[in-house]
C-alpha positions as CSV (number, residue, x, y, z in Angstrom):
1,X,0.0,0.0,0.0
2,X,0.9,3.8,-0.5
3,X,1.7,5.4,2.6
4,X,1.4,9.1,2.7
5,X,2.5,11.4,5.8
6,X,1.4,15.1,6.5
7,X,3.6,17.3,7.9
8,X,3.9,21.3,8.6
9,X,0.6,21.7,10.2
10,X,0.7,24.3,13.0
11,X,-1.2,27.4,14.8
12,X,-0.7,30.6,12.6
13,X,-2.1,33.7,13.0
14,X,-4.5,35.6,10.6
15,X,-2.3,37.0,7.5
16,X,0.2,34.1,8.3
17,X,1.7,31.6,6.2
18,X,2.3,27.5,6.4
19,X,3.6,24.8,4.2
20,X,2.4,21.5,4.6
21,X,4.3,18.4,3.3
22,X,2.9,15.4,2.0
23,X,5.8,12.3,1.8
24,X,4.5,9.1,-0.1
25,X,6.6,5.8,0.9
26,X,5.4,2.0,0.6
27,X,4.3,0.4,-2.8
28,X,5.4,3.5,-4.7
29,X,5.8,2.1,-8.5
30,X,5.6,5.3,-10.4
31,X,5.0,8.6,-8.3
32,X,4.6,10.8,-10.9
33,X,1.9,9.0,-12.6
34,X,-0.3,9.9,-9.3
35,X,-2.8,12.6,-9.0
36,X,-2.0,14.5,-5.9
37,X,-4.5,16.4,-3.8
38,X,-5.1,18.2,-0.5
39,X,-8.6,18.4,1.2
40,X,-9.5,20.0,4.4
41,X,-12.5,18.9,6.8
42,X,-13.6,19.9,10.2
43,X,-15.7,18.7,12.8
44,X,-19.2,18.0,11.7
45,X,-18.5,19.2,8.0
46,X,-17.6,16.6,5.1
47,X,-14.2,16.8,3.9
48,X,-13.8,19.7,0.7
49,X,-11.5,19.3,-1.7
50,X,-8.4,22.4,-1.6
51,X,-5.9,22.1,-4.4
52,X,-4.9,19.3,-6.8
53,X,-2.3,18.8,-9.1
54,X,-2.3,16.0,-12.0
55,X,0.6,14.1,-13.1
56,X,1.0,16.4,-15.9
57,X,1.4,19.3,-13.1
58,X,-2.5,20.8,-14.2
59,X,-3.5,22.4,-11.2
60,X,-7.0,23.5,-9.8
61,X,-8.4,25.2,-6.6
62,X,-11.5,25.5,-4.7
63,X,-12.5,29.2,-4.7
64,X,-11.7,29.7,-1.2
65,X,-8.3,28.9,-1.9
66,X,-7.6,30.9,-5.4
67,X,-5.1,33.3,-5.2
68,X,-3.7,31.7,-1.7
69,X,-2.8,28.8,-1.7
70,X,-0.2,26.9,-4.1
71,X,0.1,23.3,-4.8
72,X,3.0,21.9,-5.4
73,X,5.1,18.5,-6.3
74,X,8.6,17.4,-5.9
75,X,9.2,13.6,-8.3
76,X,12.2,12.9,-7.3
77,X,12.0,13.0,-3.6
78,X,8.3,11.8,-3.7
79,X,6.7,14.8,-2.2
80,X,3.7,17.1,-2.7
81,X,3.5,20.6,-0.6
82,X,0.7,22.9,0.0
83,X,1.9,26.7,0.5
84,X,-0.9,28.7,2.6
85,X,-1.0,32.5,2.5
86,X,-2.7,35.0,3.7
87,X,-4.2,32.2,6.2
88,X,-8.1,32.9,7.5
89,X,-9.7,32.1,10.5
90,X,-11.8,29.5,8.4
91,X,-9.2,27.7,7.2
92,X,-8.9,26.4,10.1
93,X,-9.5,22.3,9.7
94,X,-7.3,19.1,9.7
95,X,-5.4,18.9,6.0
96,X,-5.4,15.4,4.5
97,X,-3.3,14.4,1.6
98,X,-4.4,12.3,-1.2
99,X,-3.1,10.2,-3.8
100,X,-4.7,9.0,-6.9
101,X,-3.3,6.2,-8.8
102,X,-3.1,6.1,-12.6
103,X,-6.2,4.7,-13.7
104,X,-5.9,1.1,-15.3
105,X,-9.3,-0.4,-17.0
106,X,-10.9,2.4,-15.5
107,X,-9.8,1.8,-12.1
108,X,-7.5,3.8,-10.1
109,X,-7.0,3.8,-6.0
110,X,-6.8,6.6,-4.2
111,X,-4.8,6.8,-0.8
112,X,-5.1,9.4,2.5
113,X,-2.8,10.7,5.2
114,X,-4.0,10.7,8.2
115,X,-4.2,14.4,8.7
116,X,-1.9,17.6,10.0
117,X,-3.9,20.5,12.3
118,X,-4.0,23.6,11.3
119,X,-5.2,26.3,13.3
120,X,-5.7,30.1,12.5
121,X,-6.2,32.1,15.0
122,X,-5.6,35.5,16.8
């Protein structure tokens, strides 16, 4: 199985900036074939997609995160990063990574960290 770790999660002040880190380890065959992604949820809410970035290094961003937040990935040391600006009170949330296999007779697996805490706040 992939195994993907969070890291960079912290408390950060409105205005402020984090980096998150993703690292992938495990059954890695090709890393950059994977579809990498970082969702957000908190308690009571379902989990919303942030920022994504295909193999092919497309990227795309929920609304609330245009113009803030930049999604990154780094092949050769198996890694995808989230870079957070101008941080809000309501992004507050736990950050999951994802990773999305390249799909194979229409099938594809998609893997989760278990999660960094982030926490804006005054």
């Amino acid at each position: 199985q992939v195994q993907l770790v969070e890291s960079g999660g912290g408390l950060v002040q409105p205005g402020g900036s984090l980096r998150l880190s993703c690292a992938a380890s495990g059954s890695i065959k090709i890393f950059s074939t994977y579809a990498m992604g970082w969702y957000r949820q908190t308690p009571g809410k379902q989990r919303e997609l942030v920022a994504t970035i295909s193999s092919g290094g497309n990227t795309s961003y929920a609304d609330s995160a245009k113009g803030r937040f930049t999604i990154s990935r780094d092949n050769a040391k198996n890694t995808a990063a989230l870079q957070m600006n101008s941080l809000k009170p309501e992004d507050t949330a736990v950050y999951f990574c994802n990773a999305r296999t390249l799909a194979v007779m229409k099938k594809s697996n998609d893997y989760w960290g278990r999660g960094t805490q982030v926490t804006v706040s005054s």
